[in-house]
RODO-2510 file (C-alpha; in nm, 4 decimals, decimal comma):
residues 502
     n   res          X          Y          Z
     1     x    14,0010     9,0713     7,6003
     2     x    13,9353     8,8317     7,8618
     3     x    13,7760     8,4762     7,7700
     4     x    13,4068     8,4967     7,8941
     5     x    13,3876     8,1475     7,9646
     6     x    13,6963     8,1794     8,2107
     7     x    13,5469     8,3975     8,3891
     8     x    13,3656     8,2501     8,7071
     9     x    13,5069     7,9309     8,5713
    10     x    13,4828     7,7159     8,9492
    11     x    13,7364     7,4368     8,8169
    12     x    14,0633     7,5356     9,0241
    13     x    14,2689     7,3907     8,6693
    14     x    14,1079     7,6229     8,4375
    15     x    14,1573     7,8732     8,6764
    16     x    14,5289     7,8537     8,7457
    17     x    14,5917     7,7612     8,3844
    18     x    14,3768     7,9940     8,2227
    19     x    14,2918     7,8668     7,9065
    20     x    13,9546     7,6408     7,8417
    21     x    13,9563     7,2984     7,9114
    22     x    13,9374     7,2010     7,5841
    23     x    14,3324     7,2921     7,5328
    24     x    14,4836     7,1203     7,8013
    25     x    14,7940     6,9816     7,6644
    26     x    15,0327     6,7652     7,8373
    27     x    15,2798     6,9947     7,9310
    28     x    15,0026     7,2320     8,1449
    29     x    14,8482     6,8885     8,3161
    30     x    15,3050     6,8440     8,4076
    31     x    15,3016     7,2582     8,5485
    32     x    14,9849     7,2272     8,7114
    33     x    15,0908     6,9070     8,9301
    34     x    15,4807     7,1177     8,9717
    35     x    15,3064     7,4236     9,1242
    36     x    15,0275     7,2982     9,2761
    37     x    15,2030     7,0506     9,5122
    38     x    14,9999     6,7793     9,3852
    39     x    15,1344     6,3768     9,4681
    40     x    14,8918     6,1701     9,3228
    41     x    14,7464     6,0971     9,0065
    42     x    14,4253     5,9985     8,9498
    43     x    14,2535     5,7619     8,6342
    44     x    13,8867     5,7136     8,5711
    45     x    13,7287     5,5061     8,3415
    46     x    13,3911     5,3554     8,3520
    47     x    13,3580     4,9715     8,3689
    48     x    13,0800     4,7517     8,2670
    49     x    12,8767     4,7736     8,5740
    50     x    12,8026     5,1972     8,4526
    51     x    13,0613     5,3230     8,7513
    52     x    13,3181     5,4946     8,7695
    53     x    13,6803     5,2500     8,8140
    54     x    13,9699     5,4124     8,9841
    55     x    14,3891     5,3815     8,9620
    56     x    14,6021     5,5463     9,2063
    57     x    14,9421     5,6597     9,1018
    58     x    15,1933     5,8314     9,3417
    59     x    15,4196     6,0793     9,1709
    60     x    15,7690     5,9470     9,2522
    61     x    15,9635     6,1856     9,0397
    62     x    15,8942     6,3974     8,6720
    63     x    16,0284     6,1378     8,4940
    64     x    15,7600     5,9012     8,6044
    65     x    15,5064     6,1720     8,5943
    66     x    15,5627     6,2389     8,2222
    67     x    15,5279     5,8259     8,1659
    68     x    15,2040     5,8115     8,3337
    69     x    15,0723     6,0820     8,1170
    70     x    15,1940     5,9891     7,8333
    71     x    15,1862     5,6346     7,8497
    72     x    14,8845     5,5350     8,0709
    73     x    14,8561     5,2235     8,2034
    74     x    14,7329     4,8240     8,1269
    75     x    14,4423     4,7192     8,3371
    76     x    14,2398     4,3784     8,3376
    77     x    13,9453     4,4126     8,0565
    78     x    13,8277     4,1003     8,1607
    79     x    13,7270     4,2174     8,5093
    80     x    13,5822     4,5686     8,3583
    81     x    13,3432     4,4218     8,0358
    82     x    13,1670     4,1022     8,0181
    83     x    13,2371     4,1147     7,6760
    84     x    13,5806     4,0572     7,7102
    85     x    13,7602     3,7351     7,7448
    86     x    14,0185     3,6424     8,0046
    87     x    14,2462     3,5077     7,7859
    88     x    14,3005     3,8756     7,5809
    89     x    14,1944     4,0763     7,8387
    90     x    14,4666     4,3553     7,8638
    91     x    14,3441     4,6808     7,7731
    92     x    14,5378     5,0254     7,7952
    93     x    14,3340     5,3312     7,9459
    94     x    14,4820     5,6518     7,8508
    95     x    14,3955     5,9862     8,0374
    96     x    14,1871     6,2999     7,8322
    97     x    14,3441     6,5597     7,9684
    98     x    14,0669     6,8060     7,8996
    99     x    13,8847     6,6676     8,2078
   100     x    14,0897     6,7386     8,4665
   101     x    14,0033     6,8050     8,7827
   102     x    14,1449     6,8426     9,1734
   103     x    13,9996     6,5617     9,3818
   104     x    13,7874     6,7493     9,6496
   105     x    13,7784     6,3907     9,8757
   106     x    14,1334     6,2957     9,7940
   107     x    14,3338     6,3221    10,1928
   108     x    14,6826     6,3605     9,9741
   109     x    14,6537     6,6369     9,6919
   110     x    14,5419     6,4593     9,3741
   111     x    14,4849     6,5407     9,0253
   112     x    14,1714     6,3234     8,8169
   113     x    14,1471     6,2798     8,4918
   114     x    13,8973     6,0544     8,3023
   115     x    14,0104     5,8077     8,0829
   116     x    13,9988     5,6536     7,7173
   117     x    14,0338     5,2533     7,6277
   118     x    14,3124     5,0914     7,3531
   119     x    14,3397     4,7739     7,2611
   120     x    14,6696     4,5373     7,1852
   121     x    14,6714     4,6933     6,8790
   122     x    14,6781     5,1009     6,9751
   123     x    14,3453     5,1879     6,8700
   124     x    14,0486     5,2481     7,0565
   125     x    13,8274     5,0213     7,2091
   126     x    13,5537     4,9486     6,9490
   127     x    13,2952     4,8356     7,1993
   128     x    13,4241     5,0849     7,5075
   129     x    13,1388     5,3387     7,6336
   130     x    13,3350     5,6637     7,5664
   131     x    13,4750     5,4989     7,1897
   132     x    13,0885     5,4324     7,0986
   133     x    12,9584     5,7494     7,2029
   134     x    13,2514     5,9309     7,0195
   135     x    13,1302     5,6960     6,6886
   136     x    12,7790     5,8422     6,7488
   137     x    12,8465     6,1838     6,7287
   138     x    13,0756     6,1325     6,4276
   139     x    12,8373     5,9657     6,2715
   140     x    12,5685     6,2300     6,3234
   141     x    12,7161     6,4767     6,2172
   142     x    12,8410     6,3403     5,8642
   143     x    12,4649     6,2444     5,8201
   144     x    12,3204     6,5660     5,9460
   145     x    12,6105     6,8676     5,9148
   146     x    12,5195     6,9529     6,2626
   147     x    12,6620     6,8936     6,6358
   148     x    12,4747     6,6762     6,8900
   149     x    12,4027     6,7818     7,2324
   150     x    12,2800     6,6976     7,5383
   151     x    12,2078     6,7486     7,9441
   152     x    12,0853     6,5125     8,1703
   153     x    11,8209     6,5781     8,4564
   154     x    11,9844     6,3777     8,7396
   155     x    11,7525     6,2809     9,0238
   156     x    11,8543     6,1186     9,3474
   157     x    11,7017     6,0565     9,6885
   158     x    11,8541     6,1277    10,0063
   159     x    11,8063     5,9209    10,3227
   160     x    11,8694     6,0619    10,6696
   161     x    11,7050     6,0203    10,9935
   162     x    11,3699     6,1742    11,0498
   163     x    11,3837     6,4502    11,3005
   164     x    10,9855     6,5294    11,2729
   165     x    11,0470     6,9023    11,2849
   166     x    10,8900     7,0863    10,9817
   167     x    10,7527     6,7902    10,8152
   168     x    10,6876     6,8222    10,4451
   169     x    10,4104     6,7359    10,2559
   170     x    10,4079     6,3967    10,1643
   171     x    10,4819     6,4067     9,7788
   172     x    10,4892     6,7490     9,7424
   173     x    10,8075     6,8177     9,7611
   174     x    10,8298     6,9871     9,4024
   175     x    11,1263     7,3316     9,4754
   176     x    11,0565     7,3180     9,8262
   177     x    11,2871     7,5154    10,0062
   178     x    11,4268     7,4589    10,3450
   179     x    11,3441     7,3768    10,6897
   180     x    11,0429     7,1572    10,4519
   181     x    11,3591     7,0352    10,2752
   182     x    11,6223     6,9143    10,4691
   183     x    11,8456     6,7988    10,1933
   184     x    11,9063     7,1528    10,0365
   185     x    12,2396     7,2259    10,1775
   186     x    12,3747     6,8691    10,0631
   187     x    12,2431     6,8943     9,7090
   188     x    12,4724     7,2744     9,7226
   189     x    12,7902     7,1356     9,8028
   190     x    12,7493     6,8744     9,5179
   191     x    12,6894     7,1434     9,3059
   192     x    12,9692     7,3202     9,3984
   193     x    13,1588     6,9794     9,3913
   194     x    13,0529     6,8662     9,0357
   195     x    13,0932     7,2861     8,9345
   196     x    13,4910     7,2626     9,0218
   197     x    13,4916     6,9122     8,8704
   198     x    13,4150     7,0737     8,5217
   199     x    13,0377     6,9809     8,4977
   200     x    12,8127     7,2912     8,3802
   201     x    12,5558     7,3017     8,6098
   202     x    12,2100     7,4539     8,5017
   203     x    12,0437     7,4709     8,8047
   204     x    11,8930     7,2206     9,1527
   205     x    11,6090     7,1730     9,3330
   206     x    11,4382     6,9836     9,5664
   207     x    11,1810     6,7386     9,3651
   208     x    10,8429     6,5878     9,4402
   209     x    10,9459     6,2803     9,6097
   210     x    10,9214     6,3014     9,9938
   211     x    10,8254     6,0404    10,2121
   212     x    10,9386     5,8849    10,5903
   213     x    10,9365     5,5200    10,6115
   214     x    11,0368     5,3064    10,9166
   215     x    11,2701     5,6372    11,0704
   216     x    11,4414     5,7655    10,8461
   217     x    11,3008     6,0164    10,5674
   218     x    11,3528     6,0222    10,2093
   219     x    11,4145     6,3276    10,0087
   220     x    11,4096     6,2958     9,6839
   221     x    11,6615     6,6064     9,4462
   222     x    11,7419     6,6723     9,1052
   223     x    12,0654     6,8342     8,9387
   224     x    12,0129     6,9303     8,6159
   225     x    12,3088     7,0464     8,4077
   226     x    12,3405     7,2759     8,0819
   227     x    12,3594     7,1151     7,7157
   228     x    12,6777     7,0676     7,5644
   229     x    12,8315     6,8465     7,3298
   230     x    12,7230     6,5369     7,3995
   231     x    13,0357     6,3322     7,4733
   232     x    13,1381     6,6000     7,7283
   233     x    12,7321     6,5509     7,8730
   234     x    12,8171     6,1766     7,9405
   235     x    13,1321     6,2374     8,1433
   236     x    12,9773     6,5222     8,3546
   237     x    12,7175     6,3125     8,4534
   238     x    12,9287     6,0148     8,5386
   239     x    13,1589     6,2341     8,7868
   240     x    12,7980     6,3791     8,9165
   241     x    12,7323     6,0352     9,0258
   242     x    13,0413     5,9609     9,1611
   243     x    13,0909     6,3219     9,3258
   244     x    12,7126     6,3100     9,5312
   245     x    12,7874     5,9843     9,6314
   246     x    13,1136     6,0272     9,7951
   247     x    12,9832     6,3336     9,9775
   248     x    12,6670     6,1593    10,1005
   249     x    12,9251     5,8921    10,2437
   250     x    13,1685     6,1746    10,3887
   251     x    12,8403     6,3436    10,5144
   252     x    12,6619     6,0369    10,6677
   253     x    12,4314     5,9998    10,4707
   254     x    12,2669     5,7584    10,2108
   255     x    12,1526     5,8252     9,8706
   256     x    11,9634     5,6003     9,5477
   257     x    11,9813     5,7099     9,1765
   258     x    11,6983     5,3652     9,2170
   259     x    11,4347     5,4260     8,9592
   260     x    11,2061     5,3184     9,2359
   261     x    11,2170     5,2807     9,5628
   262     x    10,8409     5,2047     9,6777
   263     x    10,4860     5,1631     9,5712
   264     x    10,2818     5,4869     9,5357
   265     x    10,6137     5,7474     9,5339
   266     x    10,7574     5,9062     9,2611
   267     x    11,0494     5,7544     9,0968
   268     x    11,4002     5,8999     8,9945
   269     x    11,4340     5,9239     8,6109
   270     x    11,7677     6,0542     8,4120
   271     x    11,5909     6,2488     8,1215
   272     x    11,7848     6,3414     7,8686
   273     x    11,7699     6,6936     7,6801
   274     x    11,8964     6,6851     7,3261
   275     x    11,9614     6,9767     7,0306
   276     x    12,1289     7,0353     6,7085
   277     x    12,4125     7,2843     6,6479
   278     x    12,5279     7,4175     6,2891
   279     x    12,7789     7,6867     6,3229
   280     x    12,6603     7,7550     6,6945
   281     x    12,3007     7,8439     6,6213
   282     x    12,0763     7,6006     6,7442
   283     x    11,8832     7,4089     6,4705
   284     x    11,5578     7,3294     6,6588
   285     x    11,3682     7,5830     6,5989
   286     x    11,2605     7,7651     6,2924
   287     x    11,0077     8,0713     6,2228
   288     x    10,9274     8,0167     6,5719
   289     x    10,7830     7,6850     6,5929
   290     x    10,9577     7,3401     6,6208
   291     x    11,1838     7,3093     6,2995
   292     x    11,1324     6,9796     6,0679
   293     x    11,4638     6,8445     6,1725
   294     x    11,3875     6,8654     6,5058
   295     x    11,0795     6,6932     6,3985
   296     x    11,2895     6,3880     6,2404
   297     x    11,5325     6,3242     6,5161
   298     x    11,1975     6,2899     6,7196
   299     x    11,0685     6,0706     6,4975
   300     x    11,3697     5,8604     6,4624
   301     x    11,3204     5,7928     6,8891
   302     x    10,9723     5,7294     6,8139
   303     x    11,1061     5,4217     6,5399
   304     x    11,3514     5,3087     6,7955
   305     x    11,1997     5,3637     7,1614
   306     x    11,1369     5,0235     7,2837
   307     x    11,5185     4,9515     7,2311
   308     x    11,6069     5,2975     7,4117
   309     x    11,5369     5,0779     7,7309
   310     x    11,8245     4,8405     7,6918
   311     x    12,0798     5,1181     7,7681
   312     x    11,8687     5,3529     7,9724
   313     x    11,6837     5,1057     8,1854
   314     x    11,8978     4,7976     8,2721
   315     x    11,7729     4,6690     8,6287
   316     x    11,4049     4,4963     8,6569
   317     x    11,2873     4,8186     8,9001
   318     x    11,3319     5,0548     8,6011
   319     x    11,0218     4,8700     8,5139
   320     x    10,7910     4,9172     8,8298
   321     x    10,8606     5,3013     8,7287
   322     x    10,7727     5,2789     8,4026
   323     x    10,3612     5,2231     8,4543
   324     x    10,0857     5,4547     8,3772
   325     x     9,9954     5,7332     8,6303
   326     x    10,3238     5,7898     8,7848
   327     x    10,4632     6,0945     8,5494
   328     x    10,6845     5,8011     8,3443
   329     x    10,5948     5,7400     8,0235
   330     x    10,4532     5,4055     7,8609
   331     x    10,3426     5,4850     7,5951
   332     x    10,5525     5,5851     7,2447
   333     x    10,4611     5,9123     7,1698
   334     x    10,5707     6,2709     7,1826
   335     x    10,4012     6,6384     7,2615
   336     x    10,4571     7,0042     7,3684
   337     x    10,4992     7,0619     7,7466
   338     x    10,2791     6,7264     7,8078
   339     x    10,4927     6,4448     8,0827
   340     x    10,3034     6,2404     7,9924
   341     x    10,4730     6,1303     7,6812
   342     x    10,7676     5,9569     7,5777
   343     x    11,0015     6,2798     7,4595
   344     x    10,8313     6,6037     7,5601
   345     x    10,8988     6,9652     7,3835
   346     x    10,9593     7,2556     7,6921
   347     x    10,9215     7,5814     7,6689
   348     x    11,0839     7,7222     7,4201
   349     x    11,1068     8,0877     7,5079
   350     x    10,9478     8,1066     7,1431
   351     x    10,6476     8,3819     7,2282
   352     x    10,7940     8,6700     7,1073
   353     x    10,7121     8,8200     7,4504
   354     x    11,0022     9,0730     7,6172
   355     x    10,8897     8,9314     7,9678
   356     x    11,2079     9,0018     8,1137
   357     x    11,0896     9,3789     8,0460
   358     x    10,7179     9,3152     8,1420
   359     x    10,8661     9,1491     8,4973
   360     x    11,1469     9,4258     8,5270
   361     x    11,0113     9,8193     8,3701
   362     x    11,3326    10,0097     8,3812
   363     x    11,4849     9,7205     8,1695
   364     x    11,4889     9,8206     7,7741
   365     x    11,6661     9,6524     7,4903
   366     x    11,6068     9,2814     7,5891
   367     x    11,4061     9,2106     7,3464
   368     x    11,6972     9,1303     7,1002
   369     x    11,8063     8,8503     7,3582
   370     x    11,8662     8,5518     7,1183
   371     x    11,6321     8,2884     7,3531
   372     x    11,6324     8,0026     7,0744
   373     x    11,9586     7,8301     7,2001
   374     x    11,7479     7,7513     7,4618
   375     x    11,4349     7,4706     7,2929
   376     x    11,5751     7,1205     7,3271
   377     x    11,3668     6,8009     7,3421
   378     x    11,3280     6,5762     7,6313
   379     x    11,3593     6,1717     7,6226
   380     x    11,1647     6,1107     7,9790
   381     x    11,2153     5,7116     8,0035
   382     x    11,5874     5,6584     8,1081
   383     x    11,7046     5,6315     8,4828
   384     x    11,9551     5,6216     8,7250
   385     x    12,0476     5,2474     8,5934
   386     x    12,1471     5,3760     8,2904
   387     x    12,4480     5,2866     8,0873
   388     x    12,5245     5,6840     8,0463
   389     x    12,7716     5,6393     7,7213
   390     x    12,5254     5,3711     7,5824
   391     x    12,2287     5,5850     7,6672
   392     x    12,3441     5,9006     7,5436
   393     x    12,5123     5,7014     7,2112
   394     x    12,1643     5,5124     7,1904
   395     x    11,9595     5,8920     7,1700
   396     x    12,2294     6,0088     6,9089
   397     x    12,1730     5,7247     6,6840
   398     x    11,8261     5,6979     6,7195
   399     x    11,8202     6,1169     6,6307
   400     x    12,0380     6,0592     6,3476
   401     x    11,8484     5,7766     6,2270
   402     x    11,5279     6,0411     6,1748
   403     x    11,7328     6,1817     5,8928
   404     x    11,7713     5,8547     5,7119
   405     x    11,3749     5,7518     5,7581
   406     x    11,1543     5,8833     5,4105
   407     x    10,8614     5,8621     5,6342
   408     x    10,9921     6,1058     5,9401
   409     x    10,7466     6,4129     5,8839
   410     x    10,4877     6,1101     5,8806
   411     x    10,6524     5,9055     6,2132
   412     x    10,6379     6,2435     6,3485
   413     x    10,2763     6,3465     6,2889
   414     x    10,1405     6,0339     6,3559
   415     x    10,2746     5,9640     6,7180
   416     x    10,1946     6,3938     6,8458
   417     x     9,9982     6,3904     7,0947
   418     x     9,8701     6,6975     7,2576
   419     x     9,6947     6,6186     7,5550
   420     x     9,6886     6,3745     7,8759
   421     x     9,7139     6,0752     7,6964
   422     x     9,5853     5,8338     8,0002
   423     x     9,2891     6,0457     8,0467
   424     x     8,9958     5,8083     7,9558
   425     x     8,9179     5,9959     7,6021
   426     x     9,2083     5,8558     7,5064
   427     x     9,1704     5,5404     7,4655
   428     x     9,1152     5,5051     7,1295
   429     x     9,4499     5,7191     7,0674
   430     x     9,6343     5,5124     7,3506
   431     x     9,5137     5,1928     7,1430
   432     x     9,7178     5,3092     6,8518
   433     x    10,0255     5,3821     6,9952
   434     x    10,3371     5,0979     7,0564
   435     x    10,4129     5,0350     7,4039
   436     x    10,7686     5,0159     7,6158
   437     x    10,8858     4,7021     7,6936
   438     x    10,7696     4,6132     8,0834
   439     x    11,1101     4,3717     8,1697
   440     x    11,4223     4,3690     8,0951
   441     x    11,3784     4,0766     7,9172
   442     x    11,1069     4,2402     7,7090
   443     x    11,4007     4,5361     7,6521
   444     x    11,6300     4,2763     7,5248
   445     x    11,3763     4,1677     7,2762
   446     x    11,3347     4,5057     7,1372
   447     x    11,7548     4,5916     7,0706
   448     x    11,7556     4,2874     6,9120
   449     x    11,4635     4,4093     6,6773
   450     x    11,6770     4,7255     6,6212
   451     x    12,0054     4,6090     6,6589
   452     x    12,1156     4,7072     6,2680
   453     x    12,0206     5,0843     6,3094
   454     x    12,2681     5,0978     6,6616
   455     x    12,5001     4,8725     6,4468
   456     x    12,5179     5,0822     6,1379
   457     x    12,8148     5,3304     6,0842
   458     x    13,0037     5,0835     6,3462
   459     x    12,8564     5,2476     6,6085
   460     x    12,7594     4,9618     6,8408
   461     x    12,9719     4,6624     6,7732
   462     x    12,7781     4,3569     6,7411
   463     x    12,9908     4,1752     7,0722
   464     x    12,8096     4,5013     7,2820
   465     x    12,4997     4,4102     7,1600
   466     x    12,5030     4,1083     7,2204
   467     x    12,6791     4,1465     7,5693
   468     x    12,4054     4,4020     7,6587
   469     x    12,1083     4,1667     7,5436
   470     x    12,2616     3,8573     7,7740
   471     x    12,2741     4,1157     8,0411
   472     x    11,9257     4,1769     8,0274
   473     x    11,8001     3,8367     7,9825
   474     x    12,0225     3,7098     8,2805
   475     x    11,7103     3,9026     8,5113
   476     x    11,4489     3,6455     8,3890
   477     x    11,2023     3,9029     8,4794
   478     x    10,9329     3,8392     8,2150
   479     x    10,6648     3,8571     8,4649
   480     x    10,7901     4,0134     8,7841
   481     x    10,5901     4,2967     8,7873
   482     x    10,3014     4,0757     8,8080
   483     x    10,4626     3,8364     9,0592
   484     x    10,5406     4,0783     9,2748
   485     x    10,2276     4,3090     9,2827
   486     x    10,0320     4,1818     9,5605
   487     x    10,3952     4,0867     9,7885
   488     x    10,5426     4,4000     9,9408
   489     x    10,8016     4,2018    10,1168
   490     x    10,9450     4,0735     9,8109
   491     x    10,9297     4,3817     9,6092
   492     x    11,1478     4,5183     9,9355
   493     x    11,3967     4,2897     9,8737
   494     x    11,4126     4,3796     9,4990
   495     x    11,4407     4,7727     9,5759
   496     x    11,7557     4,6901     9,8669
   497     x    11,9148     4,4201     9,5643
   498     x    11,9259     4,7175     9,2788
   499     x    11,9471     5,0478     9,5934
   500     x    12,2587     5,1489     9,4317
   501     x    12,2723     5,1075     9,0624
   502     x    12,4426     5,2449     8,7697
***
């Protein structure tokens, strides 16, 4: 019987090789290059900064094929990680063969292939972003007996000259479809791009943010991908980046992953779907309601939120987006279908209803459609600055430590919230509730409060805390929200310093 997830598989290896990523072995990555007339090899590794680093090899013969492969290569630590110093700075990066991919930019045919960090010694990286992820997920699930996932919601705007025909509505761009959105074929061929580049795409859109601004207009999109296990989340979402950006430049035009951008428009978050697996059947949901373990790896974000920000938010704009009004969250707190919280519970498909009957008459038997795989939960604070591996390690320790607090049913119950929570009847509630950090200096403050649960298990070493806290405090932005309020020239400056992060 034919594999079901081969089929419509869009990555051109999995296709030709036949067999799920997930087996790649050397020996298929050798006959894929032989009869595919590829002459390059790509590696891919991400550095410091949260982007994508590249090495170019040319395929001179098999032999040196099978050393690169095999082998991998040194490269300059020092010049990758802050936390590393120059004077024991080589690190080896060794390719994962299970992501890779044909380069659909590359002018000579080239194979990519992410990459994993060794020291001196062999082993891996303690302190590199894939290593600490990998140490998160292997610590959940000795604590918990279950599998971690995770999908990230991946907005972007795109900039391109205004031609004034069929303006949209500004800030109502929400699934507009085209002429009103102009970007629609761009955000395609990315998908189609990041598809064939192994990412599992859920679905795209054109989002609310729309606005024109001295010529040129600004369309704001969002790619939002499928869960999976949460190390393989991480590395789609890094090639996303790297894929829409090289188009945009290909295509002429300019795109942000800027949390914001200007006063008064919506801002580009990365929010971050998580679940629980145990033997493939998804652990969220129980008797039809939200289970009690999905109710402690809720409350284990709600213990740990304020330090959430020092992976997911590391530039001093993430903190103009993160103010009250503006569908961000400030507040730490959690509720069904409300964005106004902190980590929000979709739809869940859980109503019993066959409305795929009710919508479609002649359909029968779809009512046995197993529609719980579906109910994840939704941390709505990180952006496009984000540390991915840190952010996505961060959420999986944070999870995991819900398990390990007596109190979570409590945490849990005590932070719901089940309405607007800025609406002015609030206020007593909002009064009760802890607050995200409004700098990144603030941020820095909180990991340091939580630095032992990120620490424990090994999971964060105690030189990447410490690197990502001096990070944070080198903004000295204690008060430039305030500074800045009233100065839209110098807030301009801030959004063109930090127009291209993570």
């Amino acid at each position: 019987m034919e594999n079901k997830h081969l089929i419509y598989n869009a990555n051109p290896v999995v296709e030709f090789l036949q067999k799920p990523s997930s087996e790649f072995t050397r020996a298929d990555i050798i006959r894929f290059v032989q009869e595919n007339d590829i002459r390059m090899i790509n590696f891919m590794y991400p550095g410091g900064d949260g982007k994508l680093k590249t090495l170019n090899f040319v395929i001179n013969d098999l032999d040196y094929l099978e050393t690169i492969i095999t082998c991998g290569e040194r490269v300059d630590g020092s010049s990758l990680f802050k936390f590393i110093q120059a004077g024991s700075s080589d690190l080896y990066v060794l390719p994962r063969y299970s992501t890779a991919f044909v380069d659909p930019f590359a002018q000579v045919p080239t194979l990519s292939m992410l990459c994993s960090y060794f020291d001196k010694d062999g082993n891996p990286l303690a302190s590199s972003p894939e290593q600490t992820l990998h140490k998160a997920c292997r610590a959940f699930r000795e604590v918990t007996g279950m599998e971690f996932h995770a999908m990230g919601e991946l907005e972007y705007y795109v900039i391109f000259d205004d031609d004034e025909q069929f303006p949209a509505i500004d800030q109502r761009g929400y699934h507009e479809s085209a002429p009103y959105a102009k970007a629609n074929d761009f955000r395609v061929m990315c998908m189609k791009y990041i598809a064939q580049a192994g990412g599992q795409i859920k679905y795209g859109h054109s989002e609310v943010g729309n606005f024109v601004q001295d010529g040129l207009t600004y369309e704001q999109n969002e790619i939002e991908f499928l869960p999976v296990p949460a190390e393989q989340a991480a590395d789609q979402l890094m090639l996303a980046k790297w894929i829409i950006r090289n188009l945009a430049y290909e295509m002429g035009l300019n795109v942000t992953f800027a949390p914001k951008i200007t006063v008064g428009k919506a801002g580009s978050g990365l929010h971050i779907h998580m679940r629980m697996l145990k033997d493939g059947k998804n652990m969220m949901i129980k008797d039809g309601r939200l289970s009690d373990d999905a109710r402690r790896m809720i409350a284990g974000m709600m213990d740990v939120a304020p330090a959430i920000t020092a992976f997911g938010n590391k530039n001093p704009m993430s903190y103009f987006r993160l103010v009250p009004h503006q569908e961000a969250p400030t507040n730490v707190c959690w509720g069904d279908r409300n964005r106004s919280v902190l980590v929000r519970v979709p739809l869940g498909w859980t109503s019993g209803v066959d409305m795929c009957a009710e919508a479609n008459p002649q359909e029968t038997g779809t009512s046995d459609f197993d529609t719980t795989i579906k109910q994840t939960v939704e941390m709505r604070s990180p952006d496009g600055s984000a540390d991915i591996y840190q952010l996505i390690a961060g959420l999986c320790v944070a999870c995991r430590h819900g398990f390990e607090m007596p109190d979570a049913l409590e945490v849990a119950e005590r932070t719901y919230v089940n309405v607007n929570i800025h609406d002015k009847a609030n206020e007593a509630l909002l009064n009760q509730l802890y607050q995200l950090p409004d700098s990144c200096v603030a941020s820095a403050d909180c990991l340091e409060r939580y630095r032992k649960v990120f620490e424990q298990y090994n999971v964060f070493s105690p030189d990447m805390i410490d690197g990502i806290e001096a990070s944070l405090r080198e903004f000295n932005d204690a008060t430039l929200r305030a500074d800045v309020q009233d100065k839209p020239e110098e807030l301009q400056t801030l959004v063109q310093q930090y127009f291209h992060c993570g």
